[in-house]
N, C-alpha and C positions, 0 to 999 in steps of 0.2 A: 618479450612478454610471454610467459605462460599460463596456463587455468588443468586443471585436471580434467577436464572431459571436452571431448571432441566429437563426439557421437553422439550424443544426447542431445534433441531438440527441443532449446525452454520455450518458453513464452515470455515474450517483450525484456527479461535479465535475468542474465546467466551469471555466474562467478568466475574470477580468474583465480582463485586459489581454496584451499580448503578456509581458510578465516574469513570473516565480511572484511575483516580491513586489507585483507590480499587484493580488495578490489572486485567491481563487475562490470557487463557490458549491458548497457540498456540499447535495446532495439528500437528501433525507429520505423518501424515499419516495413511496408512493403518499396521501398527504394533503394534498397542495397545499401543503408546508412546506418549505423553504429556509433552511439558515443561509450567510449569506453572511460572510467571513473577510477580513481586510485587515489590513496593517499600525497599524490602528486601536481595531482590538476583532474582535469577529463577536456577530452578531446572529439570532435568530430570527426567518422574519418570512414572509407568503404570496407561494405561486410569483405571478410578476410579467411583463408583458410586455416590460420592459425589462430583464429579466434570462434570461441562457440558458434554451435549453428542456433535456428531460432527456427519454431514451428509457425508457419503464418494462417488463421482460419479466418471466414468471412467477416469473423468481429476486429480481425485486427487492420484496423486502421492506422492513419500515419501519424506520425506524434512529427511535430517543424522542428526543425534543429535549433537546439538551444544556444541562449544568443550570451554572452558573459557580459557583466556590469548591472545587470537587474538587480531588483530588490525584491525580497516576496511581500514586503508593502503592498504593491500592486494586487496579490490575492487574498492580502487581509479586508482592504480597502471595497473588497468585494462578498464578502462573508458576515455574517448578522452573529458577532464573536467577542468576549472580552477577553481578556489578559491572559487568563487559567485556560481560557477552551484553545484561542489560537495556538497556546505552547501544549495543548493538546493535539490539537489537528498537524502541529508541525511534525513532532515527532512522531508519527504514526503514518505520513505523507513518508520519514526517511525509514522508517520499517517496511514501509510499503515496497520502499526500490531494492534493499537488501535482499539478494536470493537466500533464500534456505534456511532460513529464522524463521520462531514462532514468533508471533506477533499479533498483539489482541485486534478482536470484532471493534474497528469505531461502529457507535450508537449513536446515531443524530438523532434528539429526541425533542421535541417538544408540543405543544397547542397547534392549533391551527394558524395560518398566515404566522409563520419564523424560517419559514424558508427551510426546509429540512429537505424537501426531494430536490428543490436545487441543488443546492449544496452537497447536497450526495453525488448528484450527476456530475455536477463541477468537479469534487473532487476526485473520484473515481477517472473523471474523462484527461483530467492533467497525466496521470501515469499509464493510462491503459483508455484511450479512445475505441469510441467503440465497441467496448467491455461489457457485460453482463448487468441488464438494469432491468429491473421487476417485481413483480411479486414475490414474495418466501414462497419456495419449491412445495408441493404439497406431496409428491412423493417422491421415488427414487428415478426415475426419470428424467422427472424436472428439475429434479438437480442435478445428474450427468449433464441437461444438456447447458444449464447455465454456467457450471464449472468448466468443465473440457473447453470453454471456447476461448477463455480470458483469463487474465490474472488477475483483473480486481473486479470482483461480483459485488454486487450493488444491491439489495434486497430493500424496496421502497411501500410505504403506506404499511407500516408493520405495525399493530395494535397488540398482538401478544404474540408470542413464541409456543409454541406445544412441544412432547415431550422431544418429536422424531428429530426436528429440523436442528432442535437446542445439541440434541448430541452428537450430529451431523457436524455442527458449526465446530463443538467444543476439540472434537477430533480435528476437523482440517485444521484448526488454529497452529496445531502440529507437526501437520505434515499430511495427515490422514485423510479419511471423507471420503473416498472414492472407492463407493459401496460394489461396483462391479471386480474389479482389480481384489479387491480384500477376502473374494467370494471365490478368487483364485481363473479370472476369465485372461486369454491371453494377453501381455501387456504388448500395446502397440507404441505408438511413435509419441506420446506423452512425455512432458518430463520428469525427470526419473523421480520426482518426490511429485505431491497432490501440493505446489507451493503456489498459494492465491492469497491474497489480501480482500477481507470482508467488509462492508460498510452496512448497518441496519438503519434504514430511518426512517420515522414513523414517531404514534403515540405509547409506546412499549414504553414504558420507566426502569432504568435499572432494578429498581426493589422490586418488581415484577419479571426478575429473569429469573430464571432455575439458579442453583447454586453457582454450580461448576461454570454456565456461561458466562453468569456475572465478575465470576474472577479471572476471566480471560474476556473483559468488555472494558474501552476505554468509551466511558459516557460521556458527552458534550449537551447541555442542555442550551436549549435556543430561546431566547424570548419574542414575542410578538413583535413583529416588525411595525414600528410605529409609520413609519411610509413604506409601501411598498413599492422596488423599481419594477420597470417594464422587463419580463425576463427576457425578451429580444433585446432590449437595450444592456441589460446584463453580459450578458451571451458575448454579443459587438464589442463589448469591451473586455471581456476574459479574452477571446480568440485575439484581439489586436496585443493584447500584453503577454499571451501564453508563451511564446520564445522568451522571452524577459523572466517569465515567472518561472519556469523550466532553469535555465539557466540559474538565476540564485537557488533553486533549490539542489541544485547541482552543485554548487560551491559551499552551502552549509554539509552537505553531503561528504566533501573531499576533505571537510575540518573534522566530520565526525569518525570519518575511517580514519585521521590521522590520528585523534585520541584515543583508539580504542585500545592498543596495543599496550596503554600506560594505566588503564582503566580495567583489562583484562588482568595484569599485575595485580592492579589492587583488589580484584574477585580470588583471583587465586590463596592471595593471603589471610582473604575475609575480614576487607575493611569494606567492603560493601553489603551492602540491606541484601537479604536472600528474596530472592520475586521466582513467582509460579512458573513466568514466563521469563526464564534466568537470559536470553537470548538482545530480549525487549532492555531489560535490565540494562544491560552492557551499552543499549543504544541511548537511554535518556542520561546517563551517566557521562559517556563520552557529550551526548552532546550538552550536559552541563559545563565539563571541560572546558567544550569549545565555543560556547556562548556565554557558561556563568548566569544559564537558565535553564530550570529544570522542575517539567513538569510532573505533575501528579496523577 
């Protein structure tokens, strides 16, 4: 097995080749445990020298070793979602694990009581425990410190966006955002691109983002939970199924790297829709492929 960099420290997945479908390695935390993912399968197995390193900071927490035969049922089952948002939140869950692709802001957005900072936290805490969960940075500070720490930032009770943070986001969504680095300050032990996965939720409406955010924003609108559960009972029951749900997410993951190669074909020849976020593209595409469902 090879990847092109062995010196560079990611955060929680790295890549094993220049392509997403060359495969990655998700970090597991602070226990010298790696599952590594490929068009092949993914496997559990100890951090290695011939495999990327990983930067560990006080946010990063352990993710349980993913357990195979789950169903992501079990994190639908859990989610206030129909049809269009789940095959939203899914595929934005498997851009999330991709190193080094753009990939849009999820907007959890709705009313009061729809469960929207749950469901942030939840989601966010499946790929990246631990991870950056708060207020929208109000200036450059408070966004070094919520970025640098974690790969998936989590920005909760968000009612509007203003100009700073909108073009802050619109940049990382690329690669960018990392306003000290850009200003030309020495670069440390980071990995080597600003790559994080964003989550917005609050009462912000898409038609209330700036331009440029909204066409790098996958919006999931939430309706009012006609029963609310107990989020401790919530909680008890994500954490008892989280190895379950890890796991199939990790196996729709191994179908979507294995489509991508035949789906990348068909970009090349432009028999595919052109998207802003040509990266993203490539992902709902394959995982059309490989499901024969494909969101919007």
């Amino acid at each position: 097995m090879t990847h092109t960099d062995t010196t560079s420290r990611h955060l929680r997945v790295a890549p094993l080749g220049w392509l997403p479908e060359d495969g990655l390695v998700l970090d597991l935390g602070r226990g010298g445990k790696v599952v590594t993912i490929t068009r092949d399968g993914w496997k559990t197995v100890p951090a290695a020298a011939d495999l990327p390193t990983f930067r560990h900071t006080l946010n990063t927490n352990l993710l349980p070793a993913p357990i195979p035969g789950g169903s992501l049922t079990e994190l639908r089952e859990l989610l206030n979602v129909g049809d269009q948002e789940w095959a939203q939140i899914t595929s934005w869950l498997l851009a999330a694990l991709l190193p080094d692709i753009t990939r849009p802001v999820l907007l959890l957005t709705g009313g009061q009581a729809s469960g929207k900072s749950v469901m942030g936290h939840l989601l966010a805490h499946l790929i990246d425990p631990g991870g950056a969960f708060g207020p929208l940075p109000a200036n450059e500070d408070a966004w070094e410190t919520a970025v640098n720490a974690s790969r998936v930032v989590a920005f909760d009770n968000v009612s509007h966006v203003p100009a700073w943070p909108s073009d802050i986001l619109c940049a990382a969504v690329h690669g960018g955002g990392n306003l000290r680095r850009t200003l030309g300050s020495p670069i440390d032990d980071r990995p080597r691109r600003d790559d994080r996965a964003f989550i917005l939720a609050g009462t912000v409406a898409p038609l209330e983002l700036r331009g440029d955010l909204a066409d790098r924003t996958v919006a999931v609108q939430l309706q009012r939970l006609a029963e609310r559960r107990p989020e401790a009972e919530l909680w008890k029951a994500y954490t008892e199924a989280r190895p379950r749900i890890l796991g199939a997410l990790l196996d729709l993951l191994v179908a979507v790297l294995g489509a991508l190669p035949a789906v990348r074909e068909k970009a090349e020849r432009g028999e595919l829709p052109q998207r802003r976020m040509a990266d993203y593209g490539l992902v709902l595409a394959a995982l059309e492929e490989a499901t024969g469902n494909r969101p919007e």
